[in-house]
MARMI-636502 format. One line per 2 residues: for each residue x, y, z of N, C-alpha, C. Coordinates in Angstrom, 1 decimal. Layout:
! residues N
X,Y,Z,X,Y,Z,X,Y,Z | ...
This chain:
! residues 294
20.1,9.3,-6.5,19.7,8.4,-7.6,20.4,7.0,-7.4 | 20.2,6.1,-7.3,20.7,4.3,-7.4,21.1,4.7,-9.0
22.3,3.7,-8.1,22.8,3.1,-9.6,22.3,3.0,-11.3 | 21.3,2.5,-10.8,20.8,2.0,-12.2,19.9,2.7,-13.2
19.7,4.2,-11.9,19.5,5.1,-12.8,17.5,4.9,-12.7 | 17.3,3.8,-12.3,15.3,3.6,-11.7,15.1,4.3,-11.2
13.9,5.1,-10.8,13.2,5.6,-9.8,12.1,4.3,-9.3 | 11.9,4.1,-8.0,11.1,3.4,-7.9,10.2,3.4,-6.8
9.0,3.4,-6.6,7.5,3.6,-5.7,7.6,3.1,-4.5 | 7.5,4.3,-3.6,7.2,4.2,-2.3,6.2,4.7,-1.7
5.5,3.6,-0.5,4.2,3.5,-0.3,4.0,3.0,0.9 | 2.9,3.9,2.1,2.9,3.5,3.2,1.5,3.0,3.3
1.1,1.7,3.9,-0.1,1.3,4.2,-0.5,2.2,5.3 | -1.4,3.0,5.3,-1.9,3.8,6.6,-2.7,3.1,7.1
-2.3,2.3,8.4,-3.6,1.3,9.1,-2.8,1.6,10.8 | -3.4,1.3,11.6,-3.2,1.1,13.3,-2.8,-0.3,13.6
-2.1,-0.2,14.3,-1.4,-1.7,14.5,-2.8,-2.5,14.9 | -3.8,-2.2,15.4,-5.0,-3.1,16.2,-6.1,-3.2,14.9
-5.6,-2.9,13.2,-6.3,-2.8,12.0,-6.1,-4.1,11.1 | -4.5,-4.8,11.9,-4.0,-5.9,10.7,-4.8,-7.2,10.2
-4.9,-7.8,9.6,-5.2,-8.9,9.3,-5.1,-10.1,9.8 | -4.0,-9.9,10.8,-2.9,-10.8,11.5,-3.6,-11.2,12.9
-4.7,-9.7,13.2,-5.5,-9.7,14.2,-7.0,-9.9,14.4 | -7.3,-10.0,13.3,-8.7,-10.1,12.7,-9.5,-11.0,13.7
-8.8,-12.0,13.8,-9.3,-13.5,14.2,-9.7,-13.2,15.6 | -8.8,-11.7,16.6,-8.6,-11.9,18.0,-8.7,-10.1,18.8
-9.3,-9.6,17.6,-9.6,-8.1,18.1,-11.5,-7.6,17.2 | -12.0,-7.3,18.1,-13.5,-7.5,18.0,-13.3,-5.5,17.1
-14.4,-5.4,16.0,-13.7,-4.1,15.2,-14.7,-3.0,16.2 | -15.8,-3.8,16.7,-16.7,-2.9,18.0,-15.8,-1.9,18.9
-14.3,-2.7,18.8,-13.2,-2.2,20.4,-12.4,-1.3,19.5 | -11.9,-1.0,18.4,-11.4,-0.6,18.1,-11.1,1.1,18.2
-12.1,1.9,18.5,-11.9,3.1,19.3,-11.8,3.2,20.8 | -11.4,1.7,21.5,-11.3,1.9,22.5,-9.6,1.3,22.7
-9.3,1.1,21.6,-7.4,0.8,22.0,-6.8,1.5,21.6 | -5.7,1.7,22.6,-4.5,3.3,22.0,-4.2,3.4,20.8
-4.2,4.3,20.5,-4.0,4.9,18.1,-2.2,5.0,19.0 | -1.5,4.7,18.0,-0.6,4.9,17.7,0.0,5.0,16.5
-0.7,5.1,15.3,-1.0,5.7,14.0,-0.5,7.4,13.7 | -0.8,8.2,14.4,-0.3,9.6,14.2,0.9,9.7,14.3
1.3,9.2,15.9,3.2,9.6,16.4,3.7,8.9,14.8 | 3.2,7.9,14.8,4.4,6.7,13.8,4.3,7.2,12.6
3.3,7.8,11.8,3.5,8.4,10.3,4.6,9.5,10.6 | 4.1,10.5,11.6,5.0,11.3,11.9,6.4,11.4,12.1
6.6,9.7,12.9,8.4,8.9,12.1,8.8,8.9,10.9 | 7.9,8.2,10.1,8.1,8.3,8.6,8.2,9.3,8.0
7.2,10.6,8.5,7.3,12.0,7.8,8.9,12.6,7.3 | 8.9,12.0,9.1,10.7,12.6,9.2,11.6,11.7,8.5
11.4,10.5,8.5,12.7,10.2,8.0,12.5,10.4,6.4 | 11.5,10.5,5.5,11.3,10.9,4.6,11.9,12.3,3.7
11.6,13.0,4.8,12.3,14.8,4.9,13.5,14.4,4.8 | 14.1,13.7,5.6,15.5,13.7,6.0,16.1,12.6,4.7
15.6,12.4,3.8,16.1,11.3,2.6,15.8,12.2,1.8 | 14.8,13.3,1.2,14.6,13.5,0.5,13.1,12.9,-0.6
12.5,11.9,0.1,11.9,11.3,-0.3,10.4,11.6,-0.3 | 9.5,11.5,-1.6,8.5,11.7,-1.6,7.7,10.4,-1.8
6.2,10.1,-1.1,5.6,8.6,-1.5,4.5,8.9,-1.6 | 3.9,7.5,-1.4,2.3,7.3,-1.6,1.9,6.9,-0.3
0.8,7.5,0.3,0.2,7.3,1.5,-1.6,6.7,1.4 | -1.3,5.2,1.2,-2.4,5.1,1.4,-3.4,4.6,2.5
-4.8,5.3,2.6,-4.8,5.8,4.1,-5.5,5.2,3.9 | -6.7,4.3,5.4,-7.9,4.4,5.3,-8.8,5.4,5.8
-9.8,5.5,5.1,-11.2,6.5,5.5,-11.1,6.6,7.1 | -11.3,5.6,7.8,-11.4,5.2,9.4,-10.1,6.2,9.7
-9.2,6.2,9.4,-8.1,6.7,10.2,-8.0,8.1,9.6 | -8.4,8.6,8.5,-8.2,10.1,8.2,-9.5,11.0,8.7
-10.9,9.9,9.3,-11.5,11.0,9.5,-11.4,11.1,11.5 | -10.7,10.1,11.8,-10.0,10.5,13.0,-8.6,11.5,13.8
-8.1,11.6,11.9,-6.8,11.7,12.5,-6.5,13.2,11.4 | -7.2,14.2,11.1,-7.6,14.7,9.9,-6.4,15.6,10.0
-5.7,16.1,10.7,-4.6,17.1,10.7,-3.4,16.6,10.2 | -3.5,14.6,10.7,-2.3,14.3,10.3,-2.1,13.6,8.8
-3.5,13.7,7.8,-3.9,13.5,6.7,-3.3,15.2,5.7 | -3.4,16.4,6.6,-3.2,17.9,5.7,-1.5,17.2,5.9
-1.1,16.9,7.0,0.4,17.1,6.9,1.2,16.2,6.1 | 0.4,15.0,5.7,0.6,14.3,4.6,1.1,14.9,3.3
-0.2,15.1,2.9,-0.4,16.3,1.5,0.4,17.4,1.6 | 0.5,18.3,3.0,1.4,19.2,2.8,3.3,19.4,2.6
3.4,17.9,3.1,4.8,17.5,2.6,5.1,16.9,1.4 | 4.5,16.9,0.5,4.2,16.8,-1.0,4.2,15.5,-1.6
3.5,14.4,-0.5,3.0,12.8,-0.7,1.7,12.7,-1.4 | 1.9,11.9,-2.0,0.3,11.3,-2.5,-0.3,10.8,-2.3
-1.7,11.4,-1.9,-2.2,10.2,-0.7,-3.0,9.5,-1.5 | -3.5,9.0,-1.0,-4.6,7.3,-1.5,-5.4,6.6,-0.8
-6.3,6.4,-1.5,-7.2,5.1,-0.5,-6.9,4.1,-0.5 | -7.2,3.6,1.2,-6.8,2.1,1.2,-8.4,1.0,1.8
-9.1,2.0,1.4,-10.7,1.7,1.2,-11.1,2.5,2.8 | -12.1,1.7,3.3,-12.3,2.6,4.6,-11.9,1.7,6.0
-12.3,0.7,6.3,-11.9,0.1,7.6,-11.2,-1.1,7.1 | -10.5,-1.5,6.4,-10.0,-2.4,6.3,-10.7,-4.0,6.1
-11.4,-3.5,5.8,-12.2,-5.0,5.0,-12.0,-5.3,3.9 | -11.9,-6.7,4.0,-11.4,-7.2,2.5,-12.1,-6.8,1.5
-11.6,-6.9,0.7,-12.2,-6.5,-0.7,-13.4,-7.7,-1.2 | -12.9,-9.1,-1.1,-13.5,-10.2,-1.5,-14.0,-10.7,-0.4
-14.3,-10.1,0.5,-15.4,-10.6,1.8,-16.4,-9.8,1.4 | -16.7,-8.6,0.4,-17.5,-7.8,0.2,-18.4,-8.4,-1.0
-19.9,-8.1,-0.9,-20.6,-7.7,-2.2,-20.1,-6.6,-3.1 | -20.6,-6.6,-4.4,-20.1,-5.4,-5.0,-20.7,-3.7,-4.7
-21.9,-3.9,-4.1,-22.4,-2.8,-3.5,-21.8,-2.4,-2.6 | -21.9,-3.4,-1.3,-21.1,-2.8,-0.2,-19.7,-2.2,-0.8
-18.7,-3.0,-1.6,-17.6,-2.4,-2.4,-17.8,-1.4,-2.6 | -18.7,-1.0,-3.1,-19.1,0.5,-3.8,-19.1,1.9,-2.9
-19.8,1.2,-1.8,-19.9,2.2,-0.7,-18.6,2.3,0.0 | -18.2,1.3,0.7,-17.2,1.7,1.2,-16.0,2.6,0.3
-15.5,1.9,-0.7,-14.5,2.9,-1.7,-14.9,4.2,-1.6 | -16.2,4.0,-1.8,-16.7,5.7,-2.2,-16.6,6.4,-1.0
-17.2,5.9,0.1,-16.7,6.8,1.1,-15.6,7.5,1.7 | -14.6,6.4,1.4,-13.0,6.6,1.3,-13.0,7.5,1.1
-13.2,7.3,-0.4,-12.6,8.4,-1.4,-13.1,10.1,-1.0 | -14.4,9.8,-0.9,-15.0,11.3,-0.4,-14.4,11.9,1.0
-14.0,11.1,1.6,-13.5,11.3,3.2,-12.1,12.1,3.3 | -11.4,11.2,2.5,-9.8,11.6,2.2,-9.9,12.8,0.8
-10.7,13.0,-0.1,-10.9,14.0,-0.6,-10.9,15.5,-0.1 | -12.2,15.5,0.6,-12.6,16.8,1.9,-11.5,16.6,2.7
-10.9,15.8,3.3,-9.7,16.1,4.5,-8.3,16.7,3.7 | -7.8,16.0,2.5,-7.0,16.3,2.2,-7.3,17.4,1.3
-7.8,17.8,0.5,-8.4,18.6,-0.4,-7.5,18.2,-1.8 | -7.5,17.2,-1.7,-6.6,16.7,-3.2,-7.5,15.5,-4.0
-7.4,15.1,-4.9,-8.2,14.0,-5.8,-7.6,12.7,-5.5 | -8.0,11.5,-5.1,-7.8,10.6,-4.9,-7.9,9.8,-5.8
-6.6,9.5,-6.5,-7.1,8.6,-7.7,-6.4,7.2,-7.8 | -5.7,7.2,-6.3,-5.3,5.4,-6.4,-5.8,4.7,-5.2
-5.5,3.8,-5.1,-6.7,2.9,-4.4,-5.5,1.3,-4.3 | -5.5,0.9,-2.8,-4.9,-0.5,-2.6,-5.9,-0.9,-1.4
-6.2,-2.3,-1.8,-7.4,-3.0,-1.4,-6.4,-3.8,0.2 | -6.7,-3.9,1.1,-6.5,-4.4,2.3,-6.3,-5.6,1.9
-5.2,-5.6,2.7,-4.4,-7.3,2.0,-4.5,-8.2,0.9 | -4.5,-6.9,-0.4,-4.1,-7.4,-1.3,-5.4,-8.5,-1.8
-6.4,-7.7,-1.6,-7.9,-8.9,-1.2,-8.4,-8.6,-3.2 | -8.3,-8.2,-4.1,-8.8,-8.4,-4.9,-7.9,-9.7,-6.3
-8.7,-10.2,-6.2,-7.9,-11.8,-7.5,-9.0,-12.0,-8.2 | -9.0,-13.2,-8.8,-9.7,-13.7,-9.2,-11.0,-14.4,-9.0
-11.7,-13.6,-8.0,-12.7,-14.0,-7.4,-13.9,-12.8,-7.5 | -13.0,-11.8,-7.4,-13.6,-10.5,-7.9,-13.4,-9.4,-8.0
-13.2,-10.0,-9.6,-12.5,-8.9,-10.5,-13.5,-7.9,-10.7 | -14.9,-8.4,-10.6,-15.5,-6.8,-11.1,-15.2,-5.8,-9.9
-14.5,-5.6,-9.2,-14.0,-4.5,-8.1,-13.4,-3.9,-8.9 | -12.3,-3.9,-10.3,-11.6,-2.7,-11.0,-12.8,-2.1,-11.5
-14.1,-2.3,-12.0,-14.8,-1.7,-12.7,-15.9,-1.1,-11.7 | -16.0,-1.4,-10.1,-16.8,-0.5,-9.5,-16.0,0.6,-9.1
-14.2,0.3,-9.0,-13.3,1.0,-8.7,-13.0,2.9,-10.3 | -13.2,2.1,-11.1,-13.7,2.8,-11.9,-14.7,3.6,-11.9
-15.5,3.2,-12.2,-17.0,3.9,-11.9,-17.2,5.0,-10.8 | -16.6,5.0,-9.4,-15.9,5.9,-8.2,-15.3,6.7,-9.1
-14.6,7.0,-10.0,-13.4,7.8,-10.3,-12.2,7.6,-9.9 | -11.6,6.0,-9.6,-10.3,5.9,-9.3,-9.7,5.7,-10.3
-8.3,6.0,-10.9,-7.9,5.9,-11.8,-6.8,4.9,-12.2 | -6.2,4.2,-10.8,-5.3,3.2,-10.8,-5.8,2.4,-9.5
-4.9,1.0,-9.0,-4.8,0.3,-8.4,-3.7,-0.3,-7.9 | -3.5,-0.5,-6.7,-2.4,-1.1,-6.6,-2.6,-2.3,-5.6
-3.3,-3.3,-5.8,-4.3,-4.1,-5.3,-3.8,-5.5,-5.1 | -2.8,-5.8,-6.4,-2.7,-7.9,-6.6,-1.6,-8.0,-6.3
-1.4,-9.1,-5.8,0.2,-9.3,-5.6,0.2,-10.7,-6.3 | 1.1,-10.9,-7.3,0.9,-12.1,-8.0,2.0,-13.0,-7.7
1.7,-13.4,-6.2,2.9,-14.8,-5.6,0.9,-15.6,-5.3 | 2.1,-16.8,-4.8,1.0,-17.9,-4.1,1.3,-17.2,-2.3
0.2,-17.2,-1.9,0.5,-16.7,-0.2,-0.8,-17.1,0.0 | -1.1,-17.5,1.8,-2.3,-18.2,2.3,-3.0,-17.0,2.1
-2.9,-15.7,2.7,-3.8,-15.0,2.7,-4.4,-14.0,1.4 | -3.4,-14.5,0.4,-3.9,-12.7,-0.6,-3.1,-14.1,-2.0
-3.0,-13.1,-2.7,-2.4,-13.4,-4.0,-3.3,-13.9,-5.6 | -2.2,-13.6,-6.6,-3.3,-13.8,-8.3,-1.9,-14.2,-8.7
-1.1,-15.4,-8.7,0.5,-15.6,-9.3,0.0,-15.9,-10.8 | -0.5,-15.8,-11.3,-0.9,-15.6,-13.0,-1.6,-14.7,-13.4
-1.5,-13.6,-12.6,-1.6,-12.0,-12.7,-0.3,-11.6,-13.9 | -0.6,-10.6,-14.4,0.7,-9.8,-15.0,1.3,-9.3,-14.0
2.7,-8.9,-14.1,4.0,-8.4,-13.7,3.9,-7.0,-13.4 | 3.2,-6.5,-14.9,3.7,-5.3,-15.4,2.2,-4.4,-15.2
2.3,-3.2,-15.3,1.1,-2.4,-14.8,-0.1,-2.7,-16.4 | -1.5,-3.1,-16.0,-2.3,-3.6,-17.0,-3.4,-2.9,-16.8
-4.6,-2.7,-17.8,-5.9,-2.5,-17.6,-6.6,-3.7,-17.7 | -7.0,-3.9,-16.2,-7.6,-5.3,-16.0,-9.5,-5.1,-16.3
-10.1,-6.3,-17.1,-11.3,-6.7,-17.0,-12.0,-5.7,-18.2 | -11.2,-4.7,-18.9,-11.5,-4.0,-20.0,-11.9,-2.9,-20.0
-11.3,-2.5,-18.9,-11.2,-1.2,-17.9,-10.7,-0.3,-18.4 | -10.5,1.2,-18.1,-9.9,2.3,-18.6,-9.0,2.5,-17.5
-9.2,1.7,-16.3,-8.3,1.4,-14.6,-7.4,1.0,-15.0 | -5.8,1.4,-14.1,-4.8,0.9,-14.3,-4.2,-0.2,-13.2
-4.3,-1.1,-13.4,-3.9,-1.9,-12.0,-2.4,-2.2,-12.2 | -1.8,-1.5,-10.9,-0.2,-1.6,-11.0,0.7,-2.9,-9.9
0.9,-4.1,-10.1,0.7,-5.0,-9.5,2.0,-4.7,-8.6 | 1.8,-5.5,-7.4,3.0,-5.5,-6.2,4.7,-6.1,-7.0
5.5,-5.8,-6.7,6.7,-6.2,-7.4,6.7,-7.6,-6.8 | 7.3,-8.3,-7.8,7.8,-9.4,-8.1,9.2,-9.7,-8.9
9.7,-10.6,-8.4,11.1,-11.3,-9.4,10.6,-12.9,-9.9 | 11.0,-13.0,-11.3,10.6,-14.3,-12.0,11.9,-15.1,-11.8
11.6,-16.8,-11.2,12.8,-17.0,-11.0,12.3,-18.3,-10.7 | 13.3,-19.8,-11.3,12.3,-21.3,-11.4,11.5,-21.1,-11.3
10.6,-20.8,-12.4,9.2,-20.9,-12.8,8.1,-20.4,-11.9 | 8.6,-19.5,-10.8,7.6,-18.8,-10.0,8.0,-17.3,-10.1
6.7,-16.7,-9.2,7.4,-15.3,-8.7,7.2,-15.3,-7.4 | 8.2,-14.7,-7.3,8.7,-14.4,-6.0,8.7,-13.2,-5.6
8.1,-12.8,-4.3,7.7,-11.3,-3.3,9.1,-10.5,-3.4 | 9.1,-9.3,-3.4,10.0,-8.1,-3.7,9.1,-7.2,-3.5
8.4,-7.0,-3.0,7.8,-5.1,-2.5,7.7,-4.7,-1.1 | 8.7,-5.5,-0.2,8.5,-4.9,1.4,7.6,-5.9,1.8
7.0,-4.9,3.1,6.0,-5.9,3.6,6.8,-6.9,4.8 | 6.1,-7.6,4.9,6.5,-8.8,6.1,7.5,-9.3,6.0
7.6,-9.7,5.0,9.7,-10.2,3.8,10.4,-9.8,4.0 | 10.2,-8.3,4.4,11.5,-7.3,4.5,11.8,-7.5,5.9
11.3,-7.7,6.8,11.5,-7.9,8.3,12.1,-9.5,8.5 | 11.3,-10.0,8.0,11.2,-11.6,8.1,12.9,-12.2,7.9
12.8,-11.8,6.6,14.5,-11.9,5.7,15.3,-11.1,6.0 | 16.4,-11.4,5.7,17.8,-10.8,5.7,17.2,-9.7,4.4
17.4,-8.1,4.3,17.3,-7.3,3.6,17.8,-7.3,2.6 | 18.8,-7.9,2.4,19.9,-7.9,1.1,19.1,-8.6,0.2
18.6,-9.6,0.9,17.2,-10.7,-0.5,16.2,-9.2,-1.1 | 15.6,-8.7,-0.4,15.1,-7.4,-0.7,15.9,-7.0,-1.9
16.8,-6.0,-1.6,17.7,-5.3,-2.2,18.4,-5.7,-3.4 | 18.9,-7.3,-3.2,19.5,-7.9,-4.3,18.2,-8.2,-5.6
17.0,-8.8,-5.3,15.7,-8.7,-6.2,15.6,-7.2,-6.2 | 15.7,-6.4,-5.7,15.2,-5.0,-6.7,16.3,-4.5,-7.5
17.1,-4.7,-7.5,18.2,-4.7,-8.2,18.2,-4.8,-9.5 | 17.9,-6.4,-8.9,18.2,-7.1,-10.3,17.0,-6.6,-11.6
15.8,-6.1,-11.1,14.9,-6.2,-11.5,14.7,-4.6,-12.1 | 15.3,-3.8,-11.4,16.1,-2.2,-12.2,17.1,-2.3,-13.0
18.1,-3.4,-12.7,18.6,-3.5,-13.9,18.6,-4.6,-15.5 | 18.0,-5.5,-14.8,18.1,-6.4,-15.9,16.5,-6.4,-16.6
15.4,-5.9,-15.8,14.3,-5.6,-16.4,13.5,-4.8,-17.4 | 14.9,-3.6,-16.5,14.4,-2.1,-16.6,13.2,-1.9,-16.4
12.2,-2.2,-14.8,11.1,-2.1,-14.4,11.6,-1.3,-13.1 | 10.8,-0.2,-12.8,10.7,0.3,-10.9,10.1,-0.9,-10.7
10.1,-1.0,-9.2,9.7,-1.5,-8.2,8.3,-0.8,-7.5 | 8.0,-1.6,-6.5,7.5,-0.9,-5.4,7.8,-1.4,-4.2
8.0,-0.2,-3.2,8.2,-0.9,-1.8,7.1,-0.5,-1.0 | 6.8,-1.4,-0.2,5.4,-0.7,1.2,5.8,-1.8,1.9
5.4,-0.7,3.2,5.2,-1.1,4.4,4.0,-0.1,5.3 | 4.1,-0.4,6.9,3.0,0.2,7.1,3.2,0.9,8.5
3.0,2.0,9.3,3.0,3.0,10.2,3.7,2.3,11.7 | 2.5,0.9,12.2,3.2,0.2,13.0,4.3,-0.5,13.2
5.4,-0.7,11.6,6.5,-1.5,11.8,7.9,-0.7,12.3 | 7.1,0.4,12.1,8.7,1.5,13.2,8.1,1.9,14.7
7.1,1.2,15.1,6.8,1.3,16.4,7.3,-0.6,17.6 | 8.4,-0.8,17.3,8.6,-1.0,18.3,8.2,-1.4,19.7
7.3,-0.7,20.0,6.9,-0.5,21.4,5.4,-0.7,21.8 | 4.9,-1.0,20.5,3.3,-0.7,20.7,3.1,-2.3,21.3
1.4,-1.7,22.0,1.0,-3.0,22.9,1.3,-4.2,22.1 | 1.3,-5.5,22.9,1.3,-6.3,22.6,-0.1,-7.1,23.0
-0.8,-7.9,21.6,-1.9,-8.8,21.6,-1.8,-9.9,21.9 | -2.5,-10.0,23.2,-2.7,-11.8,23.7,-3.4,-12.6,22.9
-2.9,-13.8,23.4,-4.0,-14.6,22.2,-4.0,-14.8,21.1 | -3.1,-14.2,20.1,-3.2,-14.1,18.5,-3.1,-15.1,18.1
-2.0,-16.3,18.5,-1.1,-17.3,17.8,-0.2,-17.1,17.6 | 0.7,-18.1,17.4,2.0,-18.0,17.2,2.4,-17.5,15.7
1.5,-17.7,14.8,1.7,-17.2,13.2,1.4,-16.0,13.0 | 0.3,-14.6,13.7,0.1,-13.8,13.9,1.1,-13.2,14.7
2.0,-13.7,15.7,3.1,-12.8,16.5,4.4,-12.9,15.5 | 4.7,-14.0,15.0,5.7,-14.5,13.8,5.6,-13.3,12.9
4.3,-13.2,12.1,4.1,-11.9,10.8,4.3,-10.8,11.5 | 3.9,-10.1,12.9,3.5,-8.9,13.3,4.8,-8.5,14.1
5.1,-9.3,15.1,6.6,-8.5,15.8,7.7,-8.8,15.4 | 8.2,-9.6,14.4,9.5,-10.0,14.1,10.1,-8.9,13.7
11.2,-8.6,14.2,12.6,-7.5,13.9,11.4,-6.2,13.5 | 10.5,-5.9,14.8,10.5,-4.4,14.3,11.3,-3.6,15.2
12.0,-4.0,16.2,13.5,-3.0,16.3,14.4,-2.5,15.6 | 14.2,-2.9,14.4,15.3,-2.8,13.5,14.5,-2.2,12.3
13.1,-2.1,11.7,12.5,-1.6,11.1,13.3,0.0,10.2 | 13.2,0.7,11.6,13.2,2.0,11.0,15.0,2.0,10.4
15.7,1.5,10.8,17.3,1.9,10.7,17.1,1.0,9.2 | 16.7,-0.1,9.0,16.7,-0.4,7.8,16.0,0.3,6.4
14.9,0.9,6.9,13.9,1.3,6.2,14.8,3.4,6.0 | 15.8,3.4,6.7,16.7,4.7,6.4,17.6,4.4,5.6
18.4,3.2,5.7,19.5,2.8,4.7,18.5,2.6,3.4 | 17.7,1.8,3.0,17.1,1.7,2.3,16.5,2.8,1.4
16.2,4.0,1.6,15.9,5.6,1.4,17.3,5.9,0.8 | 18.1,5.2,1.3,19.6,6.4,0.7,20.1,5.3,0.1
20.0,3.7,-0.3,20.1,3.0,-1.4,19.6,3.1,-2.5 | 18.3,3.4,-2.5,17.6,3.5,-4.0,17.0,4.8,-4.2
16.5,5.2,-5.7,16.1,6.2,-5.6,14.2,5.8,-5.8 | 13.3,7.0,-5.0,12.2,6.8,-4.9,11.3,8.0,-4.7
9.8,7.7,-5.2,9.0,8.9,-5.7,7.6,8.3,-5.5 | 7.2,9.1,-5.4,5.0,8.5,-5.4,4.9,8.0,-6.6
3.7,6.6,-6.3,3.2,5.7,-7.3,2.9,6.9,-8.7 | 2.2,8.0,-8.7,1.6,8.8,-9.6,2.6,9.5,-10.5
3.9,9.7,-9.4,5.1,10.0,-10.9,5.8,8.9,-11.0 | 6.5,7.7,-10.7,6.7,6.8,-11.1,6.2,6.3,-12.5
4.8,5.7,-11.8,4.4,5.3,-13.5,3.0,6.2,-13.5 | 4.0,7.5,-14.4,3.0,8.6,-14.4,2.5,8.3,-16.0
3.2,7.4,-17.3,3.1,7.0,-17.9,1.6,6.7,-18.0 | 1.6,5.8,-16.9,0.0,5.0,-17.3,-0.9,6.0,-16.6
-0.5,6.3,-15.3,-1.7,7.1,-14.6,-1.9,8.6,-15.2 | -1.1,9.3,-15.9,-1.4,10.6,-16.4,-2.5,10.5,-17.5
-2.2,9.3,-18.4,-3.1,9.2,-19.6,-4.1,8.8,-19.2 | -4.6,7.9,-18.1,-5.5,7.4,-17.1,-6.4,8.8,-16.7
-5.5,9.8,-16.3,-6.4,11.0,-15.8,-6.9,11.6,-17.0 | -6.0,11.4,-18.2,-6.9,12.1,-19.6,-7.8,12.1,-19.7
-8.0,10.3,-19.8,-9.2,9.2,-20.6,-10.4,9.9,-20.7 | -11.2,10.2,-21.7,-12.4,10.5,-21.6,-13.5,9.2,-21.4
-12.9,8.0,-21.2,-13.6,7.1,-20.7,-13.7,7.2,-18.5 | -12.9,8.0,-18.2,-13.1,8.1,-16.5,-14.1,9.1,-16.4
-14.6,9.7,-15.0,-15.4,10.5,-14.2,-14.4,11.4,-14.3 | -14.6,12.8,-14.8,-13.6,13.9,-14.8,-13.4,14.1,-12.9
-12.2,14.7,-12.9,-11.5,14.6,-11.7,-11.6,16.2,-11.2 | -11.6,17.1,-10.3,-11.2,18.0,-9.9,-10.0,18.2,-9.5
């Protein structure tokens, strides 16, 4: 248990290093069963170091990789994580119609359902792609049977963000959906990123650690941390071509990844999004406004 006595949400983006955002511009999605998965070995790092902390999280997968990877989706579940959608191939959320939206979630959801044999009731949109452009995604997200979100991140950033989002976990658009927003710290009149991710590598960790801190104790809010399978892989291919802003985001200090991402496990204390803030998502599973759940 950390100091301050928080529990706070830990969360792995389940994607293939040749799945990022970072690479969109310079990997065709036709090739993508033809470049080496390095997705299985690397969860399988985290499994362990997980075991070896004590630690239980949220795995949110995509559809594409659990109906490839389906043994290493039971061993998920079997180590007592909660797994999640992170839709199905990593398409934005707001590059989509609401239909297509519709389909893809749902297939997720049914995908990782049957593999995992557990109910899938949270859902994080690929790079943070749902804002203010389209918001009716909480309510197709609904409609599926999902019962939370963990989708916005409310900074200014070129690729994603809603920074006049709420802080705090909300039912967006008049939803019975709980959307649990990425952590933030308020500070000169902005917020500022605190949930992992690229920051955590980029920065000195202590900026990390000192904002979660402050924000367990002086808020009395958990956090959430995520990151994602490739950043304790070290060694995976390298993409020609990307850019210099794409090699900047994607390889910086993942030698150091995993050794910080262990100290980190045994600094704070941490649990799956679903008991975390089981507050909102338990009542969320009540609601007789959702799709009853198996």
């Amino acid at each position: 248990m950390s100091a301050s006595g928080m529990t706070n949400a830990m969360t792995v983006d389940v994607e293939d290093y040749f799945q990022v955002q970072a690479f969109a511009h310079c990997i065709d999605r036709a090739d993508w069963d033809m470049r080496e998965s390095r997705v299985e070995a690397n969860v399988e790092r985290i499994l362990a170091l997980f075991a070896q902390a004590g630690v239980t999280g949220t795995f949110f997968t995509l559809g594409w990789i659990a109906e490839r990877h389906p043994e290493m989706v039971r061993r998920i579940v079997a180590a007592g994580h909660e797994l999640a959608s992170h839709g199905w191939d990593h398409s934005r959320a707001d590059s989509q119609e609401p239909e297509a939206f519709r389909a893809d979630v749902t297939r997720a959801k049914a995908t990782l359902e049957d593999i995992g044999g557990v109910a899938i009731n949270g859902y994080r949109a690929a790079t943070f792609s749902i804002g203010k452009r389209n918001l009716w995604a909480f309510r197709v997200l609904e409609e599926t049977g999902h019962v939370y979100s963990s989708s916005i991140n409310p900074i200014a950033h070129d690729l994603y963000g809603m920074p006049d989002a709420p802080r705090v976990p909300f039912r967006p658009d008049n939803t019975a959906l709980w959307e649990i927003p990425m952590t933030t710290v308020r500070a000169m009149g902005r917020n500022w990123p605190c949930s992992g991710g690229g920051y955590f590598r980029l920065l000195p960790t202590i900026l990390y650690r000192q904002g979660l801190s402050w924000l367990n104790r002086h808020e009395a809010m958990p956090g959430i941390f995520y990151f994602h399978p490739w950043e304790v892989d070290p060694g995976q291919p390298r993409i020609a071509n990307c850019g210099w802003k794409s090699r900047l985001r994607h390889y910086t200090n993942l030698s150091r990844m995993e050794a910080d991402l262990a100290a980190l496990l045994k600094e704070f204390a941490w649990d799956r999004m679903d008991k975390v803030f089981a507050a909102q998502i338990g009542d969320a599973v009540r609601s007789p406004l959702l799709p009853a759940l198996n």
